[in-house]
C-alpha positions as CSV (number, residue, x, y, z in Angstrom):
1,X,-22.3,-31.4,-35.2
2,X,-20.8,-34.3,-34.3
3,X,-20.4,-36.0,-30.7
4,X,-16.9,-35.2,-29.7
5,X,-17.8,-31.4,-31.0
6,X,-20.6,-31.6,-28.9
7,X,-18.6,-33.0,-25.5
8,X,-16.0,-30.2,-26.1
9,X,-18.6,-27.6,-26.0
10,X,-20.1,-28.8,-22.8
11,X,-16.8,-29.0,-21.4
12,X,-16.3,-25.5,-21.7
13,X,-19.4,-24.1,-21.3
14,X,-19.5,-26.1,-17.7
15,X,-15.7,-24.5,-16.7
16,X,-17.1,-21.5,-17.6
17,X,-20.1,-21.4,-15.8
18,X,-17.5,-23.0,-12.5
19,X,-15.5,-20.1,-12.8
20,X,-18.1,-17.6,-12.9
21,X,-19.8,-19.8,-9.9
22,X,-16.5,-19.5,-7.9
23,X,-15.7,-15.8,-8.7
24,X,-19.2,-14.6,-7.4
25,X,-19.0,-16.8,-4.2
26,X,-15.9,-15.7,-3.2
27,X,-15.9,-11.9,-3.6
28,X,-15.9,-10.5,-0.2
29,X,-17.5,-7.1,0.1
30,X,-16.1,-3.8,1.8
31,X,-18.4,-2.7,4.5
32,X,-18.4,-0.1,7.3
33,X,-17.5,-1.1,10.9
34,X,-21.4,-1.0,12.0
35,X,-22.4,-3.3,8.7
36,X,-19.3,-5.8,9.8
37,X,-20.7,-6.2,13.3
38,X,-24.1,-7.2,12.0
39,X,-22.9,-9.4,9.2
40,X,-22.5,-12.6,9.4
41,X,-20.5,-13.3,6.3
42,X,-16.5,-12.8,5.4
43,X,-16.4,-8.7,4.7
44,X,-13.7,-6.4,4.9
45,X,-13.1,-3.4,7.0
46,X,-10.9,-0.6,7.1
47,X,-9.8,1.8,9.5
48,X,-6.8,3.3,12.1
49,X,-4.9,1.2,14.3
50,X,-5.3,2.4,18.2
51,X,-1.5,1.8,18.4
52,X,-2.4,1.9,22.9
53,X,-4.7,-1.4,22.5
54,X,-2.1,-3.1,20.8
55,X,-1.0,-6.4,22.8
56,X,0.3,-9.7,21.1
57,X,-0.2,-12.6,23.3
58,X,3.0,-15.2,22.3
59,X,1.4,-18.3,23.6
60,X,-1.3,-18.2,21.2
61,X,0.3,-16.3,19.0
62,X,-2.3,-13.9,18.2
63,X,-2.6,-10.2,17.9
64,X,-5.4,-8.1,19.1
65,X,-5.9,-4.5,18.9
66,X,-8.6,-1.9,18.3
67,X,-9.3,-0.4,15.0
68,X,-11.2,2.8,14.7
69,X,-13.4,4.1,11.7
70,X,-11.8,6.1,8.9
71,X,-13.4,9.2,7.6
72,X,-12.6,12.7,6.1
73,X,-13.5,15.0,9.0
74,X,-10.6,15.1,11.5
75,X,-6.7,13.8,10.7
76,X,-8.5,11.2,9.2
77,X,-10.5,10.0,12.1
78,X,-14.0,10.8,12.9
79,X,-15.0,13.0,15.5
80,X,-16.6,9.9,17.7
81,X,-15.6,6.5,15.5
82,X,-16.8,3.2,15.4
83,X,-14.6,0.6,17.1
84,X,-13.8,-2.9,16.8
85,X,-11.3,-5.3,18.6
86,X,-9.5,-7.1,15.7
87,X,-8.0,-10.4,16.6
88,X,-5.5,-11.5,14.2
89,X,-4.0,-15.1,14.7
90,X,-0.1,-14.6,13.7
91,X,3.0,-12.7,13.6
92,X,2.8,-9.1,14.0
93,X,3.6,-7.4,10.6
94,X,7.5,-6.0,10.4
95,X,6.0,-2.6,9.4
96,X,2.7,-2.6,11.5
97,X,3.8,-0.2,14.1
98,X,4.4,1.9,10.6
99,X,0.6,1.5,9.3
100,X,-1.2,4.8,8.6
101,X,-4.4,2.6,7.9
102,X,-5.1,-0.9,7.6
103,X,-7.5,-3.2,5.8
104,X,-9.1,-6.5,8.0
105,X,-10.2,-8.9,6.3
106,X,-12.5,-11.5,8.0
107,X,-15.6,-12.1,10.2
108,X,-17.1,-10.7,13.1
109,X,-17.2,-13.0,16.2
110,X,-18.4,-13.0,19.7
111,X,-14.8,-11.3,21.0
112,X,-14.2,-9.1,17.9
113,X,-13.1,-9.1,14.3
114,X,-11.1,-12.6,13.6
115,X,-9.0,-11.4,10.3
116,X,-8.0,-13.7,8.5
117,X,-5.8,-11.4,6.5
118,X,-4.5,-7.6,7.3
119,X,-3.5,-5.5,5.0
120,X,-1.0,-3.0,6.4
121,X,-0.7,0.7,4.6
122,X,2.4,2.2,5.7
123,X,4.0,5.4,4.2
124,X,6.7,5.7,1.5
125,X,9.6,7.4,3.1
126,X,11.5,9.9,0.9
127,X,14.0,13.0,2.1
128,X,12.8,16.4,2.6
129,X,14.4,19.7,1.6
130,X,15.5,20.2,5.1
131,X,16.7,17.1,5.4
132,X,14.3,16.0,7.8
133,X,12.5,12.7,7.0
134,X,9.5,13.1,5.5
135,X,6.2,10.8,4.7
136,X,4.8,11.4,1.4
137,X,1.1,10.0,1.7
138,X,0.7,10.0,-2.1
139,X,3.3,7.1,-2.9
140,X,2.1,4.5,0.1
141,X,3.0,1.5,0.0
142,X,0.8,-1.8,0.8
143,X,1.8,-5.0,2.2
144,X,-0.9,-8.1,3.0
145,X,-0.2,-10.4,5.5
146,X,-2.2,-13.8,6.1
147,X,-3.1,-15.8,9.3
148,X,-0.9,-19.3,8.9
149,X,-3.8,-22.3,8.1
């Protein structure tokens, strides 16, 4: 083989082995509430917004409200769920008060859950025999928001 072979080879080999090294290191895992309070890393939770803790302070610009554990025993909620204040440092999503779960995205601090990113699940609407509007929890629809840098 000759050099410039050689070069090219390394080249590649070494962006490959950067991507893989930057995949890996910034995968962030989905954990329960409990495992989020006692990690330390960037994780991501999920779980029902307490729409009666939801306050938005404008000076700072940041939202905080509670978010409760999601299971499969009750509506959706568990009989006695885990909580955690989520602090979220921007706007408040045009279809939040909409969400029928949402995804946090972040770390766990010494006030709460700073997201850096919310992902908001709200439901597809669609009309109903009746006419009544209906939600159909099959088609949802997802929309991320990010915390401005």
């Amino acid at each position: 083989m000759n050099a410039k072979m050689m070069i090219g080879l390394l080249l590649i080999a070494s962006f490959l082995g950067l991507g893989v090294y930057s995949f890996v290191d910034h995968q962030v895992a989905s954990v329960s509430i409990a495992q989020a309070k006692d990690s330390d890393k960037t994780v991501q939770i999920q779980g029902v917004v307490d729409f009666e803790t939801v306050n938005y302070d404008v000076d700072k610009k940041q939202m905080t409200f509670d978010l409760l554990e999601k299971s499969e025993t009750t509506n959706g909620i568990a009989e006695s769920p885990e909580r955690v204040t989520i602090i979220y440092p921007g706007e408040i999503p045009g279809n939040f008060d909409q969400a029928t779960s949402l995804t946090a995205i972040g770390q766990i601090s010494s006030d709460g859950f700073v997201a850096e990113t919310i992902l908001v699940k709200c439901p597809s609407k669609y009309q109903g025999e009746d006419g009544e509007e209906e939600y159909d929890t099959d088609n949802m629809e997802t929309k991320a928001y990010s915390a401005p840098s």
